[in-house]
C-alpha positions as a Markdown table, in Angstrom:
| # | Residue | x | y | z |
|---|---|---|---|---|
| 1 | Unk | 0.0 | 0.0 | 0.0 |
| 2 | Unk | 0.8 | 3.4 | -0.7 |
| 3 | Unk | 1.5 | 6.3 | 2.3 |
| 4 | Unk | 3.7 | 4.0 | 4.1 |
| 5 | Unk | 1.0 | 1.9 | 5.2 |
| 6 | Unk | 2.3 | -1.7 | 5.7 |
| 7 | Unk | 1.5 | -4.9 | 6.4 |
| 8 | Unk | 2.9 | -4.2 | 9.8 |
| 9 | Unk | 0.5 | -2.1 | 10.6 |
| 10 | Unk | -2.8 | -4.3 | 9.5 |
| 11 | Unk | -1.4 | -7.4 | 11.6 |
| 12 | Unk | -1.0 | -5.0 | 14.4 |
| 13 | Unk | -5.1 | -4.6 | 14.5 |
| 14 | Unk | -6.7 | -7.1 | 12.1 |
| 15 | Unk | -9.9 | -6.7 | 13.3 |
| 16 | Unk | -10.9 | -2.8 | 12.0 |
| 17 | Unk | -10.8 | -2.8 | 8.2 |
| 18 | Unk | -8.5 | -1.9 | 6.3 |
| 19 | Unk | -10.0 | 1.4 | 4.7 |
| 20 | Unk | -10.8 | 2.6 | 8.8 |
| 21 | Unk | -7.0 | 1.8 | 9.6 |
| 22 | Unk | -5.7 | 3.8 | 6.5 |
| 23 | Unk | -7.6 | 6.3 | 6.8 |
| 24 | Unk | -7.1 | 6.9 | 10.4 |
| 25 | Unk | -3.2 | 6.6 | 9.4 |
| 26 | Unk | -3.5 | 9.3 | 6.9 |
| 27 | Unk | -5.9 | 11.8 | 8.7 |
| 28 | Unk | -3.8 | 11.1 | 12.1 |
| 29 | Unk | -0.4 | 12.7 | 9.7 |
| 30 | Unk | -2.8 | 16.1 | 8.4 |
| 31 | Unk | -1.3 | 19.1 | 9.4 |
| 32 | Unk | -1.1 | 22.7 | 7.7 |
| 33 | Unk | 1.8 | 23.0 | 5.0 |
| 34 | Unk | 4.6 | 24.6 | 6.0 |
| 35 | Unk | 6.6 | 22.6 | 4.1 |
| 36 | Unk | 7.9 | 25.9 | 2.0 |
| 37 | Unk | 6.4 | 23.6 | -1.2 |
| 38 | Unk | 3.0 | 24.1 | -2.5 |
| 39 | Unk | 1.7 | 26.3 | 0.2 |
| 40 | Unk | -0.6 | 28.0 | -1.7 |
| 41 | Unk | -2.2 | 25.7 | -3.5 |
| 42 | Unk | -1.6 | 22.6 | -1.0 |
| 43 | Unk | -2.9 | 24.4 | 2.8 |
| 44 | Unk | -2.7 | 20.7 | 3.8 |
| 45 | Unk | -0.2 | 18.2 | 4.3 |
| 46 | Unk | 0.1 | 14.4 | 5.2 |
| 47 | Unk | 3.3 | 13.0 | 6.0 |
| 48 | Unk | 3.5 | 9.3 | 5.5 |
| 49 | Unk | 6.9 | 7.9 | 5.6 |
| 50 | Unk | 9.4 | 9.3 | 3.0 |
| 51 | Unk | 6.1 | 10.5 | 1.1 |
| 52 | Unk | 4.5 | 14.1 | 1.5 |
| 53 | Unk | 0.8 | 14.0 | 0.9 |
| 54 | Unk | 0.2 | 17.3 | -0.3 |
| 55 | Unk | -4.0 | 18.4 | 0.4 |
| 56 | Unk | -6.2 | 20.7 | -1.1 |
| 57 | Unk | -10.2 | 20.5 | 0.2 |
| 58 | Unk | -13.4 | 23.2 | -1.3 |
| 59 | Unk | -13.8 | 23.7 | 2.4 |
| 60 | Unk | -12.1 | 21.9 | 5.6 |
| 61 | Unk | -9.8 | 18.8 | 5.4 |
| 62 | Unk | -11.8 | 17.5 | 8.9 |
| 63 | Unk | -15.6 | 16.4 | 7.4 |
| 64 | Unk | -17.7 | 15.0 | 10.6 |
| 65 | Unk | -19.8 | 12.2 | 9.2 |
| 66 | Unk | -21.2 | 10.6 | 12.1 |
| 67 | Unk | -22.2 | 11.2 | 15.4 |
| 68 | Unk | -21.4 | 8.2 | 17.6 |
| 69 | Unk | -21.9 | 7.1 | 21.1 |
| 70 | Unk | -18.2 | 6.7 | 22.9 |
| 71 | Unk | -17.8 | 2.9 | 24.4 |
| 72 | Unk | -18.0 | 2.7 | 27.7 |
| 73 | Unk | -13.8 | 1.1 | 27.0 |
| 74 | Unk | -12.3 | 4.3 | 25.8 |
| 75 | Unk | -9.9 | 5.0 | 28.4 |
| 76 | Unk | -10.6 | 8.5 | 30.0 |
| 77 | Unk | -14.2 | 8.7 | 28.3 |
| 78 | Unk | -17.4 | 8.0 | 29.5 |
| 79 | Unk | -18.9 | 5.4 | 28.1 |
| 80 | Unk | -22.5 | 7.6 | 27.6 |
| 81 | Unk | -20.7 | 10.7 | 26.2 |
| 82 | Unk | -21.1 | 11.7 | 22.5 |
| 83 | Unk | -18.4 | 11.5 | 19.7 |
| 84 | Unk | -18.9 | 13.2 | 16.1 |
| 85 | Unk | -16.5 | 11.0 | 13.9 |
| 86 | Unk | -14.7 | 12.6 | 11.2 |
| 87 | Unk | -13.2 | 11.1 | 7.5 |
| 88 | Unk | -14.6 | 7.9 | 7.7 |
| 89 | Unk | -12.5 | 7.1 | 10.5 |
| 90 | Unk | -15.2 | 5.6 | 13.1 |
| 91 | Unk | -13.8 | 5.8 | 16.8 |
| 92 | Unk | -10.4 | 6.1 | 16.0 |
| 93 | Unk | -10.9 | 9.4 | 14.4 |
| 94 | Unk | -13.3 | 11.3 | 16.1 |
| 95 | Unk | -13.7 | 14.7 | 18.7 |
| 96 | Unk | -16.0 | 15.1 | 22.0 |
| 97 | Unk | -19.3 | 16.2 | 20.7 |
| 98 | Unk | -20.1 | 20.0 | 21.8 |
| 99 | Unk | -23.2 | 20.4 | 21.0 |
| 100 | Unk | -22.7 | 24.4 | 22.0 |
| 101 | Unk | -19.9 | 24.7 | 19.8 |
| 102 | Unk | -21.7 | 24.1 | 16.2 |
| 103 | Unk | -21.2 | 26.7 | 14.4 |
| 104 | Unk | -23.9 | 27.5 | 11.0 |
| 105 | Unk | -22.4 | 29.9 | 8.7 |
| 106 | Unk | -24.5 | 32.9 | 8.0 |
| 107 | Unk | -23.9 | 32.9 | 4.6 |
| 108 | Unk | -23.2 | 29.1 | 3.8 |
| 109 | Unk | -25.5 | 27.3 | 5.6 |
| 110 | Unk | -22.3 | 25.1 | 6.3 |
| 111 | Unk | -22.8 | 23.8 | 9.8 |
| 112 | Unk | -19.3 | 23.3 | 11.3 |
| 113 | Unk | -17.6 | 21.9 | 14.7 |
| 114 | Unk | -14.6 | 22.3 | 16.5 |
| 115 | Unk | -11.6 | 19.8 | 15.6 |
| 116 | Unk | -7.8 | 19.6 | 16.6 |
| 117 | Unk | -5.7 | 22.0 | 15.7 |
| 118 | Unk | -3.6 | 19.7 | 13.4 |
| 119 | Unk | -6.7 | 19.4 | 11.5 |
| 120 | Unk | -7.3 | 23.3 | 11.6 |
| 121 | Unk | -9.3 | 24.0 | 14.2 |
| 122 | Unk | -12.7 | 23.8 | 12.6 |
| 123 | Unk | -14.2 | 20.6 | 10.7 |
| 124 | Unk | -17.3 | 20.8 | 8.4 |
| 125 | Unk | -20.2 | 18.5 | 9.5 |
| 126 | Unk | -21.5 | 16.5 | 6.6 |
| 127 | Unk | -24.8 | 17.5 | 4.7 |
| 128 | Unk | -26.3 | 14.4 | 5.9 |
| 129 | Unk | -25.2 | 14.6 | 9.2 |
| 130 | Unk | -26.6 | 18.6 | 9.4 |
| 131 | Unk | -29.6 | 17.7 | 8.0 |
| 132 | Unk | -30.2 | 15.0 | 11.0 |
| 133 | Unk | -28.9 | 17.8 | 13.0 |
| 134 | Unk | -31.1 | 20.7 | 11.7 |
| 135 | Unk | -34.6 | 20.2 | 13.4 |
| 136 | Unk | -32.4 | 20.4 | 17.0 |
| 137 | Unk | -31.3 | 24.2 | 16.0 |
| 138 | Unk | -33.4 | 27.0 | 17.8 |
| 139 | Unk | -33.8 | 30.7 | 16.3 |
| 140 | Unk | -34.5 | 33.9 | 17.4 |
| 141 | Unk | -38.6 | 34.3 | 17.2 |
| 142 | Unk | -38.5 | 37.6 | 15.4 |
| 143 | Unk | -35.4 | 36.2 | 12.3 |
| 144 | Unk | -37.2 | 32.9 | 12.1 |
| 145 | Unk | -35.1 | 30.3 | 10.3 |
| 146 | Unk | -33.6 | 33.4 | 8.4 |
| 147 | Unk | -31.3 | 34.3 | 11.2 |
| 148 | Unk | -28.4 | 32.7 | 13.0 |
| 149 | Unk | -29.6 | 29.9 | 15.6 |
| 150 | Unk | -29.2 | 30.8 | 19.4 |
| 151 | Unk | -29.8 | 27.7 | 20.6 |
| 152 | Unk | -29.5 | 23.7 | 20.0 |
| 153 | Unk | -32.0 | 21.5 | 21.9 |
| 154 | Unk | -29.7 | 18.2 | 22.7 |
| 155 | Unk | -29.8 | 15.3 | 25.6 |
| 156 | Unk | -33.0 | 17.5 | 26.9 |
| 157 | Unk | -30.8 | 20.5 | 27.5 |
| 158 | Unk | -30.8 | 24.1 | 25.9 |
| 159 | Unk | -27.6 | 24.8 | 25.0 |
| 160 | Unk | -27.0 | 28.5 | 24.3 |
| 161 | Unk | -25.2 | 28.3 | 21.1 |
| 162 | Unk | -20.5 | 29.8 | 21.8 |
| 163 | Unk | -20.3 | 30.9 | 18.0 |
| 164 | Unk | -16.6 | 30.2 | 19.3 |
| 165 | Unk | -16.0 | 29.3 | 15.6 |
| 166 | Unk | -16.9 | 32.5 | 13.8 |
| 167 | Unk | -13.8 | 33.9 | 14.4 |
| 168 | Unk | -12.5 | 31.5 | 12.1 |
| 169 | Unk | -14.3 | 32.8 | 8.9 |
| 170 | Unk | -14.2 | 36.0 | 7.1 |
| 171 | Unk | -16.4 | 38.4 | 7.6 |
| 172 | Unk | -19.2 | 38.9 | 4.8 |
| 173 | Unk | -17.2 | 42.2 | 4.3 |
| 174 | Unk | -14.0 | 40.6 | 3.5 |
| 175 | Unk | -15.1 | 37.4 | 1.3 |
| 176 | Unk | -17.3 | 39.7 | -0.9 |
| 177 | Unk | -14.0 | 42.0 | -1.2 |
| 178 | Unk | -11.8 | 38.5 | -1.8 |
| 179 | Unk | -14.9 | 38.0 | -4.4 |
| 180 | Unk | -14.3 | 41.2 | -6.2 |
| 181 | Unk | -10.2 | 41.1 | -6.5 |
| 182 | Unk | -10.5 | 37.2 | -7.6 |
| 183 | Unk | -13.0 | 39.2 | -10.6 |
């Protein structure tokens, strides 16, 4: 296999399938390129071995694809707490679950989550998954769905919604000027 994935590696846990362990072994490497190569058109970068995985996404490397409940095994976890699972990568790729911390985009839609830092900080969370997600958001009476959610109903709590993750964004301002100078 490619990415300096070896046989090793598979004997070493033969019970999770191959495309879980690889996965988990390339997504594990991602960090932002600094490399001095490609920087511009690569952001992101997978070291495997001698080989340099250079990554370029429409949106955020990190995609959240399911939302999972932690086993009750996981060392340091309980066993009833939440995961959201990111690139396919069931358990062994995966983040806390904040349900606070979702983020919608004002202008996007794009409903997003915070990740590791190697991963950049903020992951996207899957159509599919914000779809499921969608009835649990709470807006303000007087924007209706039009606005920005305050709140997400989950685990029969209220949570007020941290917006933490705007920061990470441009503001309207700036992508429409990034628009107008990309013509």
């Amino acid at each position: 296999m490619s990415c300096g994935f070896s046989q090793e590696m598979y004997m070493q846990h033969p019970e999770e399938p191959c495309d879980v362990k690889f996965l988990t072994f390339f997504f594990s490497r991602l960090c932002s390129n600094q490399s001095g190569r490609y920087e511009e058109d690569f952001p992101f970068l997978s070291l495997c071995g001698r080989e340099r995985n250079f990554v370029r996404c429409d949106d955020r490397p990190m995609v959240f694809t399911h939302l999972l409940q932690s086993p009750a095994t996981s060392p340091g976890i309980m066993g009833d707490r939440e995961l959201l699972s990111y690139c396919g990568g069931a358990e062994k790729l995966s983040a806390p679950f904040r349900p606070e911390a979702l983020y919608m985009h004002p202008v996007s839609g794009r409903v997003y989550h915070p990740c590791s830092e190697r991963g950049g900080g903020v992951g996207l969370v899957r159509s599919a998954l914000a779809i499921e997600l969608s009835p649990f958001f709470v807006y303000a009476p007087e924007h209706g769905q039009s606005g920005q959610p305050t709140h997400f109903l989950w685990g029969g709590q209220k949570h007020t919604l941290t917006n933490e993750l705007a920061g990470c964004f441009p503001t309207v301002e700036e992508a429409s000027g990034q628009k107008d100078e990309l013509g």
